[in-house]
VMD Tcl script that draws the C-alpha trace (Angstrom):
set ca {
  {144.02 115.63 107.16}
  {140.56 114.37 107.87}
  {138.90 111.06 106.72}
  {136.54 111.48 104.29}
  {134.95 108.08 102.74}
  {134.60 107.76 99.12}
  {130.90 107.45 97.99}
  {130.61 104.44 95.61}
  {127.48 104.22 92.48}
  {127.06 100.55 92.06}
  {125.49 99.68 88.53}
  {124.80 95.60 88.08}
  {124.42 92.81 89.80}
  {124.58 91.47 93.61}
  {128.54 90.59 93.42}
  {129.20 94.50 92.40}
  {127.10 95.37 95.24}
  {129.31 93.17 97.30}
  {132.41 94.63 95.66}
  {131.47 98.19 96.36}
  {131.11 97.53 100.00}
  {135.05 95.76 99.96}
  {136.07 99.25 98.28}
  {134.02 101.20 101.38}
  {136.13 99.51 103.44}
  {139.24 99.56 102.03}
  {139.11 103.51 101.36}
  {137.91 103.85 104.93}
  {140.62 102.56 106.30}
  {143.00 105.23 104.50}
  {142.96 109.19 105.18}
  {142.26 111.59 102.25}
  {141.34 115.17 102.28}
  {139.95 114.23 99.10}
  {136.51 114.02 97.80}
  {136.20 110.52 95.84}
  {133.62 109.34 93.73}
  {133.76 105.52 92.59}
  {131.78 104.43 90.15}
  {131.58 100.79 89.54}
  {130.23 99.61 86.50}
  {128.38 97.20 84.42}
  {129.20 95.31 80.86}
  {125.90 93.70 80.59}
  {124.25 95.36 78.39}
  {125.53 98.44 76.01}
  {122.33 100.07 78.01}
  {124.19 99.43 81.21}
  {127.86 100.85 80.08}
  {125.74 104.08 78.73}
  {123.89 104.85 82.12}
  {127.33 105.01 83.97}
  {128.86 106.77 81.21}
  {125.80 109.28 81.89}
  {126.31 109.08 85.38}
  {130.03 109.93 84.99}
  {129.22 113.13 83.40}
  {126.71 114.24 85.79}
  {128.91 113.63 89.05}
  {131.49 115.84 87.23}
  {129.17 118.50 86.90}
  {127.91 118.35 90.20}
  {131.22 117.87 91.89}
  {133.54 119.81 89.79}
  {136.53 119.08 92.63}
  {135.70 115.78 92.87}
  {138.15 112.77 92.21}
  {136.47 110.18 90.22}
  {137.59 106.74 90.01}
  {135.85 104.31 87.44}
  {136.47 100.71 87.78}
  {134.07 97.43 87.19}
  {133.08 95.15 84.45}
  {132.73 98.05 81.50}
  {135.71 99.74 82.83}
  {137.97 96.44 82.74}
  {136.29 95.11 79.30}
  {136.90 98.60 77.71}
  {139.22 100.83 79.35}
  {139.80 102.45 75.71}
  {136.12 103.69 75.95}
  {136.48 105.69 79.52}
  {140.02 106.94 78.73}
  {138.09 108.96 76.36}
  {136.13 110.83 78.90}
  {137.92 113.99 80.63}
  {136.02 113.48 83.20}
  {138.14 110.43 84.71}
  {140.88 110.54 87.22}
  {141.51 106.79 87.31}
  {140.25 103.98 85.99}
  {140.77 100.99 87.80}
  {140.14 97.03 86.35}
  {138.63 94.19 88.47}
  {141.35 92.44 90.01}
  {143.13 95.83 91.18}
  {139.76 97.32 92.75}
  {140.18 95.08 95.47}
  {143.68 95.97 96.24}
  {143.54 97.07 99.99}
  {146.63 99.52 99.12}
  {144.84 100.75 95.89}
  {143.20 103.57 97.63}
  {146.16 104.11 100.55}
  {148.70 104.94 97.43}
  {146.72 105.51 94.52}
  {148.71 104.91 91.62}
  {150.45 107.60 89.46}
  {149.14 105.94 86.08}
  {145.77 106.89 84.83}
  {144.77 103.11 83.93}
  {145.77 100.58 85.78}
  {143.95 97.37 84.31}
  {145.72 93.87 84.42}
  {145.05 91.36 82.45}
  {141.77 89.56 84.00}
  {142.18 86.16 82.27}
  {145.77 85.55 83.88}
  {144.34 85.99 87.81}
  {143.94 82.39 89.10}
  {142.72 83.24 92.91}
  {139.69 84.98 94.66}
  {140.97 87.05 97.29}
  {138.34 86.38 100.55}
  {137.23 90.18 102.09}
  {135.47 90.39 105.17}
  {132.83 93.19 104.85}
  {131.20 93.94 108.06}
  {128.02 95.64 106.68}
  {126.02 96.79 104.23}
  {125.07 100.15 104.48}
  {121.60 100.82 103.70}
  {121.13 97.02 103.58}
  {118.87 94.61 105.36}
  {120.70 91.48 103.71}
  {124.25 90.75 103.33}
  {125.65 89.38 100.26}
  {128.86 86.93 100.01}
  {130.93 86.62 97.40}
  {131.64 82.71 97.13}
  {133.17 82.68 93.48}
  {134.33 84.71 90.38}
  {134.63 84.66 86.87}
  {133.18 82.49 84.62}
  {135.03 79.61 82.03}
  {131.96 79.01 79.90}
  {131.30 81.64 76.46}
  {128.18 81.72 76.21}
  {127.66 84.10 72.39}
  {126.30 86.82 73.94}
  {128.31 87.56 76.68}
  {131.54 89.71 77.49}
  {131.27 89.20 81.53}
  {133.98 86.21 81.48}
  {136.41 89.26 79.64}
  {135.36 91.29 82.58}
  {135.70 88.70 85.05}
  {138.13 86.61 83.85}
  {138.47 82.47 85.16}
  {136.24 80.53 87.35}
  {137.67 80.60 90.88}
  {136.30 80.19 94.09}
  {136.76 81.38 98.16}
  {137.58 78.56 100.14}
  {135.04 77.44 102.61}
  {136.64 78.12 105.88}
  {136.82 82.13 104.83}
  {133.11 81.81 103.39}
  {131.99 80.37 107.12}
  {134.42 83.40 108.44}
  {132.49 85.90 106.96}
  {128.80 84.83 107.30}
  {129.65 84.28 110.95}
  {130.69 87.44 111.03}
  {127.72 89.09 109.47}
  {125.25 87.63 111.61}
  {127.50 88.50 114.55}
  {126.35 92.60 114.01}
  {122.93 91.44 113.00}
  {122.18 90.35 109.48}
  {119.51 87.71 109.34}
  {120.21 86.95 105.63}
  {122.87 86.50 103.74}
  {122.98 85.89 99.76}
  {125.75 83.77 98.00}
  {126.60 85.48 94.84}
  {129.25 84.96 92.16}
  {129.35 85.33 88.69}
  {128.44 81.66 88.25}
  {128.05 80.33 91.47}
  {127.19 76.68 90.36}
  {130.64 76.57 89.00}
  {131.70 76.55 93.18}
  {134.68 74.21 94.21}
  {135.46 72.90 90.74}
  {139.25 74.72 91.38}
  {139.28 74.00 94.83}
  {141.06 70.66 96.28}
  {138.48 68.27 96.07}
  {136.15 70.06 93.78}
  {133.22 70.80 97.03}
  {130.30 71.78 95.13}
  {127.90 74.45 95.66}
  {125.43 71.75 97.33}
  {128.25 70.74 99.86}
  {129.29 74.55 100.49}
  {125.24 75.54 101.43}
  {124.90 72.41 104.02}
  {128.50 73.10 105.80}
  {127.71 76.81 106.23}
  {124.63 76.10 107.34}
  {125.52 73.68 110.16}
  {128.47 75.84 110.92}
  {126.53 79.00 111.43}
  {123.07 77.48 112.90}
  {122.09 81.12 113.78}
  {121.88 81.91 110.25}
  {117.95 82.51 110.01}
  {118.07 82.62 106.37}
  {120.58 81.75 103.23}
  {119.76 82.88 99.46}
  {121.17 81.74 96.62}
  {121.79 84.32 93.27}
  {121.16 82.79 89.65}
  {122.08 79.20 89.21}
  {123.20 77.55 85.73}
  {120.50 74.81 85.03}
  {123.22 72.35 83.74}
  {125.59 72.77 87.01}
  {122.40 72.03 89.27}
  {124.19 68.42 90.77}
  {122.70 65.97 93.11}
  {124.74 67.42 95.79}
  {122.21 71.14 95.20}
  {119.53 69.25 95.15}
  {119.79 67.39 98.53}
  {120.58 70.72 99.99}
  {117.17 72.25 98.85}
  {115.19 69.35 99.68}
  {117.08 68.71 102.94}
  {117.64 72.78 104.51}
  {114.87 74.26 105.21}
  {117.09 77.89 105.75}
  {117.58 77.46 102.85}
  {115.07 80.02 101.19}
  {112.53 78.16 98.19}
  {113.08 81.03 95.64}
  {115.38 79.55 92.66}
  {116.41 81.97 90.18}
  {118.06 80.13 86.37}
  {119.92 81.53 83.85}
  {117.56 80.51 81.28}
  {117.95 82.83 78.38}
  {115.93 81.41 75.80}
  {113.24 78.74 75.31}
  {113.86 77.36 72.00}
  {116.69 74.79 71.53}
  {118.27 76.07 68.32}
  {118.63 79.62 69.68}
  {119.89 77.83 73.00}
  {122.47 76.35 70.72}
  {123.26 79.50 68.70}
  {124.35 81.28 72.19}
  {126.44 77.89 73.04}
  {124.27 77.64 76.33}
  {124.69 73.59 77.32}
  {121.36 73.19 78.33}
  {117.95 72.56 76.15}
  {114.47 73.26 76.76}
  {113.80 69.89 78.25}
  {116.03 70.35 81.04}
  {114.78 73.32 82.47}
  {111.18 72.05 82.32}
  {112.49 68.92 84.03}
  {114.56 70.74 86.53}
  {111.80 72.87 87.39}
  {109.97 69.45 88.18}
  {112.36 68.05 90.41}
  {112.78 71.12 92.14}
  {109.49 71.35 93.50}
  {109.05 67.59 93.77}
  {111.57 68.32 96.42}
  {110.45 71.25 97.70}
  {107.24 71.25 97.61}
  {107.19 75.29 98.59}
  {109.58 76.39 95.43}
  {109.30 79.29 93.35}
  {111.29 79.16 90.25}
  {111.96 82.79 88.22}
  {114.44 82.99 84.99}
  {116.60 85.47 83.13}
  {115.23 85.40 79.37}
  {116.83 86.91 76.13}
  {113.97 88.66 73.94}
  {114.80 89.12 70.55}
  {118.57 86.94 69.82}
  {119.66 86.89 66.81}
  {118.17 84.18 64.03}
  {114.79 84.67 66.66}
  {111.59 84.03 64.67}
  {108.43 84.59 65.89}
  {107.98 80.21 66.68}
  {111.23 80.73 68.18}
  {110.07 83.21 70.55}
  {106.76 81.53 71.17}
  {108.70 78.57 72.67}
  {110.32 81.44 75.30}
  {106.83 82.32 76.02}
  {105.54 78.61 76.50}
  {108.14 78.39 78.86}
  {106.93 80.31 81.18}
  {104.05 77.96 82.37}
  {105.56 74.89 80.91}
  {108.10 75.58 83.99}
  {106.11 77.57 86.05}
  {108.16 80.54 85.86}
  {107.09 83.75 88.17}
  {109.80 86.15 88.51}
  {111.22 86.98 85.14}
  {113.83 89.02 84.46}
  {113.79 90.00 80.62}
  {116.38 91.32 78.63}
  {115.98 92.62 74.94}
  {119.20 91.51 73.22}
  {121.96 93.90 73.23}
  {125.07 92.96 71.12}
  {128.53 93.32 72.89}
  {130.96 94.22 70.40}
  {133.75 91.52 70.69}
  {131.22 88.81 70.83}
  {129.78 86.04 68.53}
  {126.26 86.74 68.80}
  {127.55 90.85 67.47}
  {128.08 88.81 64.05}
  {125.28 86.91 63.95}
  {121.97 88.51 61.47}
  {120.27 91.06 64.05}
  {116.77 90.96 64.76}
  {114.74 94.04 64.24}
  {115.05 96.68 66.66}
  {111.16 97.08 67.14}
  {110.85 93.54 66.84}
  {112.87 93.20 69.62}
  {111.21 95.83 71.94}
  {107.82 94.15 70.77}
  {108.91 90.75 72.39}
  {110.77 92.25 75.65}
  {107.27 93.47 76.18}
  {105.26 90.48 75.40}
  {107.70 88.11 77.86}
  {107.37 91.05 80.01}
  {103.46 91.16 80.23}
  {103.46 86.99 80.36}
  {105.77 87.27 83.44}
  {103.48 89.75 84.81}
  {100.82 87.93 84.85}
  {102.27 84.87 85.88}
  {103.27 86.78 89.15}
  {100.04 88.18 89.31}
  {98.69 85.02 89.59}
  {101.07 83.53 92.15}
  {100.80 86.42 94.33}
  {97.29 86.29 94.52}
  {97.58 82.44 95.99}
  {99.58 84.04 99.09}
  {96.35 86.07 100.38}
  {94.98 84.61 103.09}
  {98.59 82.90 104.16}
  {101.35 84.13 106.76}
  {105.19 85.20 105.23}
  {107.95 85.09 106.73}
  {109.11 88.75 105.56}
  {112.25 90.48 106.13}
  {111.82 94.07 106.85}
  {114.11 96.47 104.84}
  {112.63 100.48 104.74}
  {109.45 102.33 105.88}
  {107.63 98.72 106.67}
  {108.23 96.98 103.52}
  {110.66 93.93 102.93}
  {110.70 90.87 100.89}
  {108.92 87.35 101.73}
  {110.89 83.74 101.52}
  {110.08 83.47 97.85}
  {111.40 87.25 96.97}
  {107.67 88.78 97.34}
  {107.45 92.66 98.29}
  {105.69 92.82 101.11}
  {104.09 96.19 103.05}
  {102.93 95.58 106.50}
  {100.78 98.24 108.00}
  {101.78 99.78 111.16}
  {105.47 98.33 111.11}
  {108.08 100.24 112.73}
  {110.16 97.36 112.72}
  {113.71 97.79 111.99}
  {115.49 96.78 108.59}
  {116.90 93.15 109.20}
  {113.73 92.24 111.35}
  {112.00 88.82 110.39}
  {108.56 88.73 110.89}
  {105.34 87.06 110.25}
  {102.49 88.42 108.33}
  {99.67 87.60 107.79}
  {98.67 88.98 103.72}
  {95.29 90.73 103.34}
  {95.47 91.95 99.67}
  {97.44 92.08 96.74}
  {98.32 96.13 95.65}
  {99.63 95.66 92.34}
  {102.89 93.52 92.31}
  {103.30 94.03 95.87}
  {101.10 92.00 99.47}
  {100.09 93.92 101.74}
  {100.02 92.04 105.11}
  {99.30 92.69 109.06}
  {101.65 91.51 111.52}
  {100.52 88.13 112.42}
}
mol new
graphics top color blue
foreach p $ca { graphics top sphere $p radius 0.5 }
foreach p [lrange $ca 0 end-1] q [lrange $ca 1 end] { graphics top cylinder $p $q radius 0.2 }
display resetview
């Protein structure tokens, strides 16, 4: 019987990308003669849940033989909806995914889905690498104890509940052992960090004890932060850690305080705009981006020109905007709907305004030097999450270098090695 690895579709965000690699592993370490797809999914958006649904019908007629094993937010949320599909050999929920054994003795039963909200613990995994990756990402928390009206994640996820910091050190010591110069911290809400953990060590605290425990770490990103969980302890951390990279990414959602309200977010406009302010009054090098909802429900058109204000009252540059997509199960599902071209219309305006606002930004880095890690064919990211192409780099992916930027080409800098 020979070993054949499973190849794993990731749909979502950095902490699925994590996940998948944990499965890699785990399936690795077991020998099948059989060909496995997993597919691990997303329950974002209903746009999200219908790509892998799509996908899943695609692999099967590609790779009639295949085994195909389903698992992630969508398929723990609504294991009802893929149970539906012939297509599906297992379907797996969120917690049980990360069962080392899972994939050594598959189970007999077609669904095998716990109950996410009664998991109090974060099992740690060591992952050591990323295939086709030039950073590494850590998980440092899961799950989520807030409801905001929108969202079905925390019925994906389940409770808040975090790695402890020894195993977090473990790992990151680890990566850059076989050569990963950065490594993100990603959760579902990683500003949440410590609060179940003896002590309650905050995010802050966990950043400047990795940081002096792993001095060789070049470079430490942080995924999307909850404006309201953004303590003292965070900020001293970004003024005071210079590894630290200056790119800040909020879960913003909305710029108008009565929508902020109607998806029971517990910030208001004023706070972002003033945590955007202290942010760079500390570090004086920060770039600030935002996720934005286009198009919630109750939205009028003043409400929507707040969002838009936003983005220069807080000096937003990287914006990531969603048009609303109702989650059946959720508040917001109830709540009077806002027109479907409406919508789109709005996505596109917040869309354009973050363009430009990028635009703009990128064109003050001409003339400057990046630090830029490489990831493909000469291209790679700068410290504030700019693409960067450098001509004549043969530079392999995880290499840090400094360029110097000639030009902007379109929303990417092209640079020279410096």
């Amino acid at each position: 019987m020979s070993t054949k690895p499973p190849e794993v579709l990731t749909f979502g965000c950095r902490l699925n990308a994590y996940e998948s690699e944990v499965m890699k592993e785990h399936a690795r370490a077991t020998e099948s003669g059989v060909e496995t797809v997993i597919v691990n999914t997303c329950a974002v958006t209903a746009e999200a849940e219908r790509q892998a649904r799509q996908a899943i019908r695609k692999i099967r007629r590609e790779r009639p033989h295949a085994r195909i094993v389903v698992t992630g937010c969508a398929a723990q949320a609504h294991p009802e909806t893929f149970d539906a599909m012939p297509e599906i050999d297992q379907i797996l929920g969120n917690a049980e995914k990360m069962r080392p054994d899972i994939f050594a003795a598959p189970p007999a039963e077609r669904i095998v889905v716990g109950d996410i909200m009664e998991v109090r613990e974060v099992a740690s995994h060591l992952v050591s690498g990323f295939e086709g990756r030039a950073r590494a990402f850590v998980e440092v928390q899961q799950g989520c104890d807030h409801r905001c009206t929108f969202c079905i994640i925390p019925f994906g996820r389940g409770p808040n509940r975090s790695v402890p910091m020894g195993r977090i050190v473990e790992q990151i010591r680890e990566l850059v052992a076989v050569g990963y110069n950065e490594v993100v911290l990603t959760g579902v809400d990683v500003t949440a960090y410590g609060a179940d953990l003896p002590g309650k060590p905050g995010l802050g605290q966990l950043v400047r004890r990795l940081l002096a425990a792993v001095p060789e770490l070049p470079r430490l990103r942080l995924s999307s932060l909850d404006p309201v969980e953004v303590d003292e302890d965070l900020l001293a951390a970004i003024a005071s850690e210079p590894r630290l990279l200056p790119h800040f990414h909020l879960s913003v959602q909305a710029g108008d305080d009565t929508i902020l309200k109607r998806m029971k977010r517990r910030h208001l406009r004023g706070d972002v705009i003033a945590l955007a302010a202290r942010i760079r009054s500390l570090r004086s090098d920060a770039v600030l981006g935002a996720d934005i909802i286009a198009g919630f429900p109750t939205e009028d058109e003043e409400m929507f020109q707040k969002s838009l204000d936003l983005v220069d009252e807080a000096g937003l540059t990287h914006l990531h905007v969603f048009p609303f997509s109702a989650r059946p199960g959720t508040p917001a599902a109830r709540m009077p709907k806002v027109k479907g071209d409406v919508v789109k219309e709005r996505a596109a305006r917040l869309r354009a305004k973050g363009g430009e606002a990028m635009a703009a930004f990128l064109a003050t880095r001409v003339g400057g030097v990046e630090s830029v890690l490489i990831e493909q064919d000469g291209k790679g990211h700068s410290a504030h999450y700019l693409p960067v192409a450098v001509a004549g780099c043969h530079a392999s992916p995880g290499a840090i270098l400094n360029v110097r930027v000639i030009s902007v080409d379109g929303d990417e800098l092209v640079g020279e090695l410096a």
